[in-house]
Structure formats: structure tokens, C-alpha cells
C-alpha positions as CSV (number, residue, x, y, z in Angstrom):
1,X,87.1,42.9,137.3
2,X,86.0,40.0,135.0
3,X,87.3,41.8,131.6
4,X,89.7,44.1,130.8
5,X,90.0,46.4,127.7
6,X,91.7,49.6,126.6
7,X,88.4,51.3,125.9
8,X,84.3,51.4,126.8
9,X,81.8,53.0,125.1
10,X,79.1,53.9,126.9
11,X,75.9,54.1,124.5
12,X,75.5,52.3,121.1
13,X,73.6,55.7,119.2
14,X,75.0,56.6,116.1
15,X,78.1,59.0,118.0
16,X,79.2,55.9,120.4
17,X,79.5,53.7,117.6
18,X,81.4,56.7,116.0
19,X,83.8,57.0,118.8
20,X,84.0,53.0,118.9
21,X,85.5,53.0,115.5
22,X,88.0,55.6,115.8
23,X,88.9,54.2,119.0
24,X,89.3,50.4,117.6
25,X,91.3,51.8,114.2
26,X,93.6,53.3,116.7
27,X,94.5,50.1,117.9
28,X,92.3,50.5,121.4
29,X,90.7,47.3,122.4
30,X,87.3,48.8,122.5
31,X,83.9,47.5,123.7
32,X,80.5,49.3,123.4
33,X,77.5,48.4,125.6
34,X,74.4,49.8,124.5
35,X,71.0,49.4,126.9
36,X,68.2,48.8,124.3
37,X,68.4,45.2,122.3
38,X,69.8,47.2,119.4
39,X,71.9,49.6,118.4
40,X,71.2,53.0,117.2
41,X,69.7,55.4,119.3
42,X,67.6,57.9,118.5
43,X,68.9,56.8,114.5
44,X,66.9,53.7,114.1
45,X,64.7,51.7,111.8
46,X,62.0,50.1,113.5
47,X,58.9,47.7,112.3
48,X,56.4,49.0,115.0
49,X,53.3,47.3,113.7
50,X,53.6,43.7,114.6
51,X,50.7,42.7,112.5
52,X,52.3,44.2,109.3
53,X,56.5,43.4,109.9
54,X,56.8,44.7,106.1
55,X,56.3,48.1,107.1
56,X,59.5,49.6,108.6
57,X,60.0,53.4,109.4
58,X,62.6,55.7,110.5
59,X,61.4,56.0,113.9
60,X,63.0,58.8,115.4
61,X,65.6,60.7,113.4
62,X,64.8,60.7,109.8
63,X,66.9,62.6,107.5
64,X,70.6,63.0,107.2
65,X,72.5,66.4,106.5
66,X,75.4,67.4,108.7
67,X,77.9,64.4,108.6
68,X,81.2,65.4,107.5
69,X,83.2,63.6,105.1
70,X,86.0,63.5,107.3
71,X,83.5,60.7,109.3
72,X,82.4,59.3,106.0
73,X,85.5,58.6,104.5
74,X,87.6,57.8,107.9
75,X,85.5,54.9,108.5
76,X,84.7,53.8,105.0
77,X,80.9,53.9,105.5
78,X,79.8,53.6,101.9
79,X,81.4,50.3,102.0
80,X,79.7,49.3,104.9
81,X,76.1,50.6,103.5
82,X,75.9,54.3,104.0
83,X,73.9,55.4,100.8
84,X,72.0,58.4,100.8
85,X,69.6,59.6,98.5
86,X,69.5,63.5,98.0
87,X,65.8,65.2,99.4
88,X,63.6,67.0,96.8
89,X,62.2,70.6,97.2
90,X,60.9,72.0,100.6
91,X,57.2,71.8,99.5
92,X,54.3,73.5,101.2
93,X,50.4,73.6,100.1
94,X,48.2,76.2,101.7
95,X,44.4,75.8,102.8
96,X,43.5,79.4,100.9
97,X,44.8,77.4,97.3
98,X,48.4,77.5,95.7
99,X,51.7,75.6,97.2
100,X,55.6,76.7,97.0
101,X,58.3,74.3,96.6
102,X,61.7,75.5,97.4
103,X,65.0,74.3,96.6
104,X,68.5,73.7,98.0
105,X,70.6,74.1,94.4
106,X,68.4,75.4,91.6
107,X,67.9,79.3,91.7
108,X,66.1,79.9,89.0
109,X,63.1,77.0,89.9
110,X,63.4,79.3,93.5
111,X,62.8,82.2,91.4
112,X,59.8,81.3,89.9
113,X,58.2,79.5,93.0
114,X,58.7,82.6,95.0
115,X,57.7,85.1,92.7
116,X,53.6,83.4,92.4
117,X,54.0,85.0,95.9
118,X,56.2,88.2,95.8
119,X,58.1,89.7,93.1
120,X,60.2,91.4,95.4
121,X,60.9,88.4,97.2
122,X,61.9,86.5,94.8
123,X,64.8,88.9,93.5
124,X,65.2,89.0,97.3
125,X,66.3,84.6,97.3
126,X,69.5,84.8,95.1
127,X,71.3,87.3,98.3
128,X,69.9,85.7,101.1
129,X,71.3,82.2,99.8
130,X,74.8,84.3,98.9
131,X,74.0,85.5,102.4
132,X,73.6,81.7,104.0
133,X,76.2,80.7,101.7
134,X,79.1,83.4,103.3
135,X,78.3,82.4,106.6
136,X,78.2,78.6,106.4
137,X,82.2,79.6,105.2
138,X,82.6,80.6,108.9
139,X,80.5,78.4,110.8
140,X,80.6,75.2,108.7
141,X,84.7,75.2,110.1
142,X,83.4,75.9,113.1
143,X,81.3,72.4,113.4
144,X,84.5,70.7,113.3
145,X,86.6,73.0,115.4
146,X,87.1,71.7,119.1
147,X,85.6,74.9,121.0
148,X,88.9,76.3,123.5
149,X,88.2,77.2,127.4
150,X,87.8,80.8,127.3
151,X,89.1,82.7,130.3
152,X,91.8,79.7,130.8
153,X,94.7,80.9,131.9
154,X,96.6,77.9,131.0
155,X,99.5,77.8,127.6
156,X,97.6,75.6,125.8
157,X,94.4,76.7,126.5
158,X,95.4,80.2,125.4
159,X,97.6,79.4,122.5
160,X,93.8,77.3,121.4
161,X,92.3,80.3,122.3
162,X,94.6,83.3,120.1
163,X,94.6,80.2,117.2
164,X,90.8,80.1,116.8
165,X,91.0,84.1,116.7
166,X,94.1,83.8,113.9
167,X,91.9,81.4,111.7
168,X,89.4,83.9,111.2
169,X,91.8,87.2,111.1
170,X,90.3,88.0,107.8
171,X,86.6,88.2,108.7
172,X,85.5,91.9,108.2
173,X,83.4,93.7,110.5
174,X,80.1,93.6,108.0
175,X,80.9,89.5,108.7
176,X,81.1,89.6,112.2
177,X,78.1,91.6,112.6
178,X,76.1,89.2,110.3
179,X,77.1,86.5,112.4
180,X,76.4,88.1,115.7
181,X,72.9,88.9,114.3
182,X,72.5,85.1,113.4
183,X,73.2,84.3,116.8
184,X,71.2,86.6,118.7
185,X,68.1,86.8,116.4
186,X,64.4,85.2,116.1
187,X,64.4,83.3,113.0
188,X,61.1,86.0,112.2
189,X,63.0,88.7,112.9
190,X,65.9,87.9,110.8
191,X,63.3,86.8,108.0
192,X,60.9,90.3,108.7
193,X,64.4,91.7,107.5
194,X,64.5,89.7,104.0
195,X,60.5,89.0,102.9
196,X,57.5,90.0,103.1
197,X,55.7,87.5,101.9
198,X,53.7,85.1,104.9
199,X,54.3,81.7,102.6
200,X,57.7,82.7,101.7
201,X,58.8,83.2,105.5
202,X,56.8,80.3,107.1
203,X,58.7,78.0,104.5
204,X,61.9,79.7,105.7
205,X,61.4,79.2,109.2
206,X,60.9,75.6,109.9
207,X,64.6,75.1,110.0
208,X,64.6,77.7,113.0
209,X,62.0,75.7,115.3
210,X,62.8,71.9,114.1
211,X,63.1,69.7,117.5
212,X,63.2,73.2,119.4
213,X,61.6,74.2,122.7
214,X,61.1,77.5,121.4
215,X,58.7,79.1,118.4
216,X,60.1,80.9,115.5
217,X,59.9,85.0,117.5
218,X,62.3,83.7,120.5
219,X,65.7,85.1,120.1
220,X,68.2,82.3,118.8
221,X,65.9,80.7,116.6
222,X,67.7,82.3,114.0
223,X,70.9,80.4,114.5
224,X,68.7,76.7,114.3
225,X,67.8,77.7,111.0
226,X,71.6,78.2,110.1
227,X,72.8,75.3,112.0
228,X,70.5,72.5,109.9
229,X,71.4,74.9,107.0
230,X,74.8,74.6,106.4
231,X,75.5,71.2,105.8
232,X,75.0,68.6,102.7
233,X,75.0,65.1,102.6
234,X,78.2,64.9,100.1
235,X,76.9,65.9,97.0
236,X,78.1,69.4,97.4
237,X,75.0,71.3,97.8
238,X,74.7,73.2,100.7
239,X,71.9,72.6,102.8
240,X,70.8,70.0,101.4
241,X,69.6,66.6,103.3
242,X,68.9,62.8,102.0
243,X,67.4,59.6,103.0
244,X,69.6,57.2,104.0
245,X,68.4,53.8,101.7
246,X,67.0,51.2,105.1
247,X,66.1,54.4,106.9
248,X,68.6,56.1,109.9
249,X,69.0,52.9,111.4
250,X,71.0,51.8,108.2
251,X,73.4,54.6,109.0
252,X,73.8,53.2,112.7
253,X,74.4,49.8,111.2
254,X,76.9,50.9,108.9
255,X,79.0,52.5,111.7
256,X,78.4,49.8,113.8
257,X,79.7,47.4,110.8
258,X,82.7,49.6,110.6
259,X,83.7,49.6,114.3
260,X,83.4,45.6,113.9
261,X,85.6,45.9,110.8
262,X,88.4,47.9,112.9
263,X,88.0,45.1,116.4
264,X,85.4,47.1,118.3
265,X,82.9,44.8,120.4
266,X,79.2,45.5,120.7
267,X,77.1,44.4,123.1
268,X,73.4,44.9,123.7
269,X,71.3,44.6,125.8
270,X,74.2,45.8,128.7
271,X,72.9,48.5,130.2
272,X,75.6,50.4,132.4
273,X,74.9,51.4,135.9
274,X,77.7,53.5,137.3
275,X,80.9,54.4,136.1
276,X,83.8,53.2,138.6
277,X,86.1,55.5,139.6
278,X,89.5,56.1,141.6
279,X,91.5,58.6,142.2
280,X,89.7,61.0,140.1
281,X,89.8,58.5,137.3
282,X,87.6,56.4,135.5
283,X,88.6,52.9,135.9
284,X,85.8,50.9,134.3
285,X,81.8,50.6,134.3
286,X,79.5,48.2,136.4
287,X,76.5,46.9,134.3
288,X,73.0,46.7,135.6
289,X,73.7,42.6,136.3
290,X,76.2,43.7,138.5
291,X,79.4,42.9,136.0
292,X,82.2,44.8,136.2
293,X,84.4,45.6,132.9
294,X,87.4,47.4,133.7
295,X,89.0,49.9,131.0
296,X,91.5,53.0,130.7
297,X,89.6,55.1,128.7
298,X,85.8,54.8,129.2
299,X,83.5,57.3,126.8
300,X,79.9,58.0,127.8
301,X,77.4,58.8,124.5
302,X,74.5,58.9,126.8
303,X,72.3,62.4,128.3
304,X,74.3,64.6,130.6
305,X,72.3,64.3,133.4
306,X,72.5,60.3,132.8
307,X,76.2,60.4,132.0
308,X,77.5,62.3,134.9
309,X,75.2,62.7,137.7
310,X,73.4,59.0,137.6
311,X,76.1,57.1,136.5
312,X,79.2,59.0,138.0
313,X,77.6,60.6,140.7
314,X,77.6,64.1,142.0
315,X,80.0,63.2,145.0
316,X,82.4,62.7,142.6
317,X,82.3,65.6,140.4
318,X,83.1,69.4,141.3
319,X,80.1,71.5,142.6
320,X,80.0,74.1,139.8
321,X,79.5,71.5,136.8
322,X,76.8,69.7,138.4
323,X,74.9,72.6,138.9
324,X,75.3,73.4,134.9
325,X,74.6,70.2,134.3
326,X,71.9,70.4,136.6
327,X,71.0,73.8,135.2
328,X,71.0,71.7,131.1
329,X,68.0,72.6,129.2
330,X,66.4,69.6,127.7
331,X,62.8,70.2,126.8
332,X,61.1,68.9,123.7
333,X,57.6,69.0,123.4
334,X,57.9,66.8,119.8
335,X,55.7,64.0,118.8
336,X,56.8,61.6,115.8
337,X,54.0,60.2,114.3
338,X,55.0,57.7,111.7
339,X,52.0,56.7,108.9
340,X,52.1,54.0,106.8
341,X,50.3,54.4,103.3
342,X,48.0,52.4,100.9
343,X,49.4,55.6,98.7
344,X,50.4,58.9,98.5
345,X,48.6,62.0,99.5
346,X,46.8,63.9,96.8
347,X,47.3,67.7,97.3
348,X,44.5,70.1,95.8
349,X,47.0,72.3,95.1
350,X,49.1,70.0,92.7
351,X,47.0,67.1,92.3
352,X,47.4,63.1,91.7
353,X,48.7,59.9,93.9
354,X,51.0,59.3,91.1
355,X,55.4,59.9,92.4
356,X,55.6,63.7,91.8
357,X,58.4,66.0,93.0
358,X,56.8,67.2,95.8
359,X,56.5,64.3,97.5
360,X,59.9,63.6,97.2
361,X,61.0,66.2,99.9
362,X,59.9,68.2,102.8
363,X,56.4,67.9,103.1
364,X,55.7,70.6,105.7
365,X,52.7,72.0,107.6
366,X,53.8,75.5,108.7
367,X,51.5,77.7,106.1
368,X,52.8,80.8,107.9
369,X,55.1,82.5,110.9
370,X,51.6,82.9,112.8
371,X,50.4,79.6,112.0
372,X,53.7,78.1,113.9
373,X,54.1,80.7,116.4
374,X,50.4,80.0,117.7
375,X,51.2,75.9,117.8
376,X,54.2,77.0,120.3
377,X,51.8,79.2,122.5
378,X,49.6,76.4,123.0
379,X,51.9,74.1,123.7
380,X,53.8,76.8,126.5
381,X,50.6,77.4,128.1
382,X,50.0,73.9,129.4
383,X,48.1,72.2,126.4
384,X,49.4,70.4,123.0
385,X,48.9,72.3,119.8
386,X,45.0,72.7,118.3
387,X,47.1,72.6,115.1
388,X,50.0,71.5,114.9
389,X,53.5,72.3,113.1
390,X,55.0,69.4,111.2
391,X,58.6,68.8,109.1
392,X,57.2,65.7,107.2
393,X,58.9,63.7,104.7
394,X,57.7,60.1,102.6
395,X,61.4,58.3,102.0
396,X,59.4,55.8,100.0
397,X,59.6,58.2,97.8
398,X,63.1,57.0,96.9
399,X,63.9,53.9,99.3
400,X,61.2,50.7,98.0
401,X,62.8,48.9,100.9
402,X,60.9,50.0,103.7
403,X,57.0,48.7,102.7
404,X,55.7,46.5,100.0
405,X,55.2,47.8,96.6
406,X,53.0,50.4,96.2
407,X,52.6,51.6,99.2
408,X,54.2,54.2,101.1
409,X,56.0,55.9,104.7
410,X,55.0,59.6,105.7
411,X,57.1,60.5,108.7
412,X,55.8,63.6,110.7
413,X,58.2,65.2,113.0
414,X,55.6,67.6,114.6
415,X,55.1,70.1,117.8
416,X,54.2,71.1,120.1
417,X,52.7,68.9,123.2
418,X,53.7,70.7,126.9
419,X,57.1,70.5,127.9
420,X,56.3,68.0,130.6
421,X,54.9,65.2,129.2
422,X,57.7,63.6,129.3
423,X,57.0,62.6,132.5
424,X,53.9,60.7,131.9
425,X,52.5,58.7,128.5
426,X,49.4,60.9,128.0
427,X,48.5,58.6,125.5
428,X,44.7,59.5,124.7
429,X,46.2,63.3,124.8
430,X,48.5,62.0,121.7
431,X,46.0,60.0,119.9
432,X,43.4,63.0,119.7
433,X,47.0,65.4,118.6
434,X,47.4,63.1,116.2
435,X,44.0,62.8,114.7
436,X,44.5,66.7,114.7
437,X,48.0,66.8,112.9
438,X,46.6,64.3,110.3
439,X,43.7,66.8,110.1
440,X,45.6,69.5,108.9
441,X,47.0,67.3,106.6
442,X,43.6,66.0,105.3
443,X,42.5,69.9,104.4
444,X,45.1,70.1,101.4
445,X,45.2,66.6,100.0
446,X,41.8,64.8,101.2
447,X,42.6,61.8,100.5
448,X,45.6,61.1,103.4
449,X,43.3,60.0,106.3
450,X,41.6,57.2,104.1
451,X,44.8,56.0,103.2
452,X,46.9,56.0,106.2
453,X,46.4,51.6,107.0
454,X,48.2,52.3,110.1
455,X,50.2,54.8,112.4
456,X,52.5,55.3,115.2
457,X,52.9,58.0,117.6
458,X,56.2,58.4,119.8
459,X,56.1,61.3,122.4
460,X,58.2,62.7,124.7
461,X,57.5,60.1,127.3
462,X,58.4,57.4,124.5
463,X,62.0,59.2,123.5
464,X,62.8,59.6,127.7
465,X,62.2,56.3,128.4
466,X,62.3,53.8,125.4
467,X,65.5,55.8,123.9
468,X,67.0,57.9,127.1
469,X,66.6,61.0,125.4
470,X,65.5,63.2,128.7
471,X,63.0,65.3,128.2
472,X,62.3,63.8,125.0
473,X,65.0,66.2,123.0
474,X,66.2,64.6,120.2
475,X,69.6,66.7,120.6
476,X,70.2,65.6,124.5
477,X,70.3,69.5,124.9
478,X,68.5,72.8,123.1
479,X,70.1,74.6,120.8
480,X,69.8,77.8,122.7
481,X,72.8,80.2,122.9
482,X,74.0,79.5,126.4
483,X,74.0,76.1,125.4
484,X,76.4,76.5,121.9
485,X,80.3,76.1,121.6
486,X,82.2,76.6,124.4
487,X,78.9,76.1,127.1
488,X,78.2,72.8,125.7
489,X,77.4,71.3,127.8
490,X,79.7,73.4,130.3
491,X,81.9,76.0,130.3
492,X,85.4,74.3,130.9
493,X,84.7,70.9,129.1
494,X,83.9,71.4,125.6
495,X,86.5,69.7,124.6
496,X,85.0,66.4,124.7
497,X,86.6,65.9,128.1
498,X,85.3,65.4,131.5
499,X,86.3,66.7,135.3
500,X,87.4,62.6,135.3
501,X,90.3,61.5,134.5
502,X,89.9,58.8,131.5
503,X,86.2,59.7,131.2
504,X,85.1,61.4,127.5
505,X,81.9,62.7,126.5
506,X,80.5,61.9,123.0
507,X,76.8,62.8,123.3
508,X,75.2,65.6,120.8
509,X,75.0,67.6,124.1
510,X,78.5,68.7,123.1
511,X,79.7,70.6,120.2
512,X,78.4,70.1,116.4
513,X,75.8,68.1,118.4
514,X,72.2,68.4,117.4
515,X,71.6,66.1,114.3
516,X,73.3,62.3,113.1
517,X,76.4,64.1,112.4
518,X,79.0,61.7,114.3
519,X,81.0,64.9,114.9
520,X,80.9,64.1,119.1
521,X,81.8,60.6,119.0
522,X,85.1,61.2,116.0
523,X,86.0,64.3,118.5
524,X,85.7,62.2,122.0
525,X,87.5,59.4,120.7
526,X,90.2,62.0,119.4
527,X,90.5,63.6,122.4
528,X,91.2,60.4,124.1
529,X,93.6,59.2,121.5
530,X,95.8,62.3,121.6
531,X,95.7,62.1,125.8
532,X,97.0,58.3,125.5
533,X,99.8,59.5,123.3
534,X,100.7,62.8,125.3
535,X,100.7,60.3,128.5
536,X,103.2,57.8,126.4
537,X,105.3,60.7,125.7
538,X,105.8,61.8,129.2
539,X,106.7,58.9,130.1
540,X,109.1,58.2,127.6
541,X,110.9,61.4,128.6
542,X,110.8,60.3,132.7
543,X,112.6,57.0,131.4
């Protein structure tokens, strides 16, 4: 082989550049060789109008919420650019007149939003977020807890095993139940149970459905909406998200800057063709021009289907986990369509182009459970949605440097289009779904359509092809329940290691995956770290 180092990482998204730097502090010799001309991933800032480069958006991912500060602080980011600007109020304006803003720490604002809806539902908002609150105590450890192989018969995989069950010896049975609920649940089920007001509950639920093949009455819905609910972005308030200032792609660069800072090399525009193997170990990669980089400890960031069955090959892999990876549910059905603006939209509801408070967080398009529900139907039935659901958010709202002064980004992260049109561009299909989305839009603040100067639409055939996010699933896997803990992405290898000797997995198909959380790449690279030492010590003790 033509180069040698300690360490490859396969994929330059925000978790490979994660598991680079942990890998390069450790002293590993690391290289990462990412596909696209950049790195990034699916976290990326992109100027997608070439005849207006002073309009950049957030392409793909666009807000930040569940990055530990164990990542943060490890690798230093703030020094290396990470700044994030805290979201305003989950806002929502309705076609029959009035809006509700909701908020992640001010109860008393909650209160008096709710309540122009239901009384009862507002004295109804200070339990459920004591309610969310209590159960982000038991799951929010879980997002950084490596999940153990249940059933192992092995000492260490037990002694794992009867350990995870000692940490949370003092959860009581009302607990338990609450969390089991969570898990099995609809997100309108588990809200039915809470409200009864349609605006309050269609507010509630977007977190439940958000980059989900599934609409807000399908049972595990109700565990999205906790999983994107019980992080912050440091400043202490619990589900709370920001903007990162430079959009996601800043916080890819900033990692990237701190892998350089600890050795790591990045290279782009390497795409990797097949992992080499020998003797049930991973000995290296072989890049698309047919270079051959030889390595130890190779980590793959990349789809599971991409990871193990392209580029290690089902011949070398044991039957039962290519069937589950086989059997990995990776469906989508989103469509980003990023707007820029001559200026911001004027809602009927709470009126004026002028920087107001709504426009400084969620700007969503999901008037009620029905309302999303029906978009999903459409969508499962073979066509995209007549009207569309839509998480939006304007980061211009804080962060000047994405567009020239005065003007404005409005990113929509919207569903549903079919399931398969990640197979083929369908791109009049997306134009005329857009024109729709920004429809629904134009009914409560009239003025958005006239002042969109241009737009960009990225669908599922866009995110499989241009980003190597199959199926167009921005979390290289659902969130469903067979697909959570210790099943992701198989039973027997959630532990951020692989049936290959050497190989890691650091892809948000594994645990604490499904947002730029960096949780997958600081686990893979940990995993690898602690093998290299065990393997030093055994030797030690045969010499």
C-alpha cells in the first residue's frame, strides 16, 4: 500500500470529523476521506444560486440541539467557531385567524399563549413539561450510554448489561411505565391524553413526525417527539435548539478545524470504494482511483447499507447482519426547500415585515393533528402532499452573515413526497410541491410568494445521491422502535463495533444518532481507542 496510518475515517459529515478528532487527540495518525469536494455532510452551508453567491443557506440540516458538552468541550469547538444562537418561540399562524407561540423556558408566556386556546390546557403545560422534564433525567443519560448486547452470554457483556439496570435501580414503577408509554405511543395518542385543544396539539406534535417516515397516529411517534425534546444547545434550557452563526456547515468546519488542530488529515474529493480486509480484519480502504491507504483502525461514517454491504461486501460479513442490514428502514419522503428573501413574511395574524419574535423561531405549518396526518396519507398512497407539513425556520433572523443586508433565508424542512422518489429526480413533481408548500405559506402572511427572489428544492433523490443519505433520510435510519438502542442498527453491534475486526461504525444509524449530535463519531472513535489499549495490554502481559 502507498500510505500507511493508524487510523481512516471513512466519511467527512459532521460524526466522521468527530471520530477524526478524538482519534488524532489520542495520538492516532488519522486520515479522513470524504467523497463530495467538501466536508460536511448532510451539515452544510451551501451558496446554491450561482447568479446570487451572497446568498448562502443551510442546505440540509438546519438547527442544532442535541450535542453534548462532553463533544463541545473535548474538542474545544467554540475556539474553533462553534457559536450558536438560542431559537425563539415555536410559532404557528392559523388560516381561521389567531397564532400561538410556544416556548422552551418561559412558563408563564406558555401560559398565556395556550390559554387564547384552552383554559384547561394551559394549566395542563406546566405538568406536561415537569412531565418531559422527569423523563429527559432518564433518557437524556441514555443518549450517551453505549447500548450492551442483550441476551450475551459473555462477562463483559453481562456485567454491561446488570450495570445499565444498577444505574437506574431507583426508577419507580409510575417512571417506567411513563417511559414504556413514550416508547410505544403515537405522538396523538400520547397528546389526546394531555390537550384538547387542535392548535395546542398540532404545535406539539411536529417534534414527533420531523424527518419521519411515519405521521403523527403511528405508534412510536411519541418517542421522536422526546428524542428532539430533550436536548439544549448549552444554555441549559431543555429542549431548546439554536442556529449555528455561518449556518450547519460552520459546525462541520469547526470540527473539521479541530481534528486539524489535534493532526488529523482531510481529504476530499476521495471517495472510498471498498474496505480491504484479511483475516476478518480491516486492513485499509481502496479509493475510487484505485489507491490503496493501509490503516489499523478504519471507521466508516457513511449509510449502512453503503458501509457494510457495498463497501465491505456481504461475502465477508455473517449472514444474519446482512439481512438486518438488509432489512434497515431508510425512508424519507422530505423535501428541503430553501427561500431566499427580499424580506420577511408578514403574517395576518401578527402583522409587519419588521424583526419580530416570531420570526425568530420555528415557523411551522402543521395548523392541526388532521392537517399533518392527511399530508402523510397522501404521501403513503403514492402521491406528494396537496398540502404540505413544514418545520421552517429564517436564521437571518439572528446570523447577517448568510445574505446581504436586508434581506433574509427561510428554510423549509417539509413532507411528505412518496417514499420512492428517491429513486428518480421527479423534478416538475417538486416544483409544483413546492409552489404548493409556499402556498400554504402565502394564506397567513400574503406577502411571502412576492418576496421569495429565489429558491431551492432538495428531495429525496438530491439527499441519496448528491449527499449519500439512502433513501433520502436525513438520520441514515428511522427512528422507529426496532430501530432504537441496542437494534441500531443491529442487534449485537451497538456498540459502535462491527463483525470486522478493526472496522467501527460512526454513522447516526447507531445510537444517539438522528440529529448533528457528534454522539456516533466521539463513541466509534472511543470504542476503537479502548480496543487499541486492551490489545497493548494483552500483550504486555504475554511478554
Amino acid at each position: 500500500m502507498a500510505a500507511q496510518y493508524d487510523a481512516i475515517v471513512v466519511g467527512g459529515g459532521h460524526n466522521g470529523l468527530v471520530a477524526a478528532a478524538y482519534l488524532a487527540r489520542s495520538g492516532a495518525r488519522t486520515l479522513v476521506l470524504e467523497a463530495r469536494g467538501k466536508t460536511g455532510g448532510a451539515a452544510t452551508t451551501e451558496a446554491p444560486w450561482p447568479d446570487a453567491p451572497d446568498y448562502r443557506v443551510t442546505r440540509l440540516s438546519y438547527v442544532m440541539s442535541l450535542m453534548p458538552p462532553t463533544v463541545i468541550n473535548d474538542l474545544d469547538l467554540a475556539r474553533h467557531g462553534y457559536k450558536i444562537f438560542p431559537m425563539g418561540p415555536y410559532y404557528q399562524a392559523f388560516p381561521e385567524g389567531g397564532s400561538i407561540k410556544l416556548y422552551a423556558d418561559d412558563a408563564r408566556r406558555n401560559h398565556e399563549e395556550v390559554a387564547k386556546w384552552s383554559v384547561r390546557d394551559a394549566e395542563a403545560m406546566p405538568r406536561w413539561d415537569a412531565w418531559l422534564a422527569g423523563l429527559a433525567e432518564v433518557l437524556g443519560p441514555l443518549l450517551l450510554t453505549v447500548p450492551p448486547k442483550l441476551g450475551s452470554r459473555s462477562p463483559r457483556d453481562l456485567s454491561e448489561t446488570l450495570w445499565l439496570a444498577w444505574r437506574h435501580r431507583g426508577l419507580d414503577v409510575r417512571t417506567i411505565a411513563d417511559v414504556t408509554r413514550l416508547m410505544t405511543m403515537s405522538i396523538a395518542d400520547l397528546l389526546d391524553d394531555w390537550f384538547e385543544s387542535p392548535q395546542v396539539k398540532g404545535a406539539l406534535a411536529v417534534n414527533g413526525v420531523i424527518g419521519t417516515w411515519a405521521g403523527p397516529y403511528e405508534p412510536g411517534t411519541a418517542y421522536v417527539m422526546a428524542h428532539h425534546s430533550i436536548g439544549d444547545v448549552g444554555d441549559g434550557h431543555l429542549g431548546n435548539w439554536g442556529f449555528q452563526e455561518g449556518g450547519m456547515g460552520a459546525v462541520a468546519d469547526a470540527i473539521a478545524r479541530a481534528a486539524r488542530g489535534f493532526g488529523a488529515e482531510i481529504r476530499t474529493g476521495a471517495p472510498v470504494t471498498r474496505v480491504v480486509t484479511s483475516g476478518g480484519r480491516a486492513t485499509g480502504v481502496v479509493l475510487e482511483s484505485g489507491e490503496e491507504i493501509g490503516a489499523g483502525v478504519v471507521v466508516s461514517s457513511l449509510h449502512p447499507r453503503t458501509a457494510f454491504l457495498d463497501h465491505v461486501g456481504r461475502e465477508n460479513l455473517p449472514g444474519d447482519f446482512v439481512t438486518d442490514i438488509e432489512h434497515w428502514k431508510t425512508r424519507s419522503g422530505v423535501v428541503k426547500i430553501n427561500l431566499a428573501l427580499a424580506e420577511l413574511p408578514d403574517f395576518t395574524a401578527d402583522p409587519g415585515t419588521g424583526l419580530q419574535e416570531h420570526h425568530t423561531g420555528s415557523v411551522e405549518m402543521a395548523p392541526t393533528m388532521e392537517y399533518i396526518e392527511r399530508a402523510f396519507i397522501d404521501a403513503r398512497e403514492g402521491r406528494p402532499a396537496q398540502r404540505p407539513f413544514s418545520d421552517g425556520v429564517i436564521p437571518t433572523a439572528f446570523d447577517k452573515t448568510l445574505v446581504p443586508e436586508g434581506h433574509h433565508i427561510m428554510s423549509l424542512f417539509t413532507q411528505w413526497v412518496p417514499s420512492g422518489w428517491n429513486l428518480e429526480p421527479h423534478r416538475a413533481e417538486l416544483e409544483a410541491y413546492a409552489d404548493r408548500m409556499i402556498d400554504c405559506y402565502n394564506e397567513l402572511a400574503p406577502n411571502l410568494k412576492s418576496a421569495i427572489l429565489h429558491r431551492d428544492i432538495v428531495g429525496p433523490y438530491d439527499m441519496e445521491h448528491d449527499y449519500g443519505l439512502i433513501g433520502g433520510n436525513i438520520f441514515h435510519g428511522e427512528l422507529s422502535l426496532e430501530q432504537l438502542f441496542y437494534m441500531r442498527p443491529a442487534p449485537g453491534f451497538a456498540d459502535y463495533r462491527t463483525p470486522i475486526g478493526g472496522l467501527y461504525y460512526a454513522s447516526s444509524a447507531t445510537h444517539a444518532g438522528g440529529g448533528v449530535c457528534g454522539i456516533p463519531g466521539m463513541q466509534a472513535a472511543k470504542a476503537a481507542i479502548a480496543d487499541k489499549k486492551a490489545s497493548r495490554r494483552r500483550r504486555s502481559r504475554r511478554s
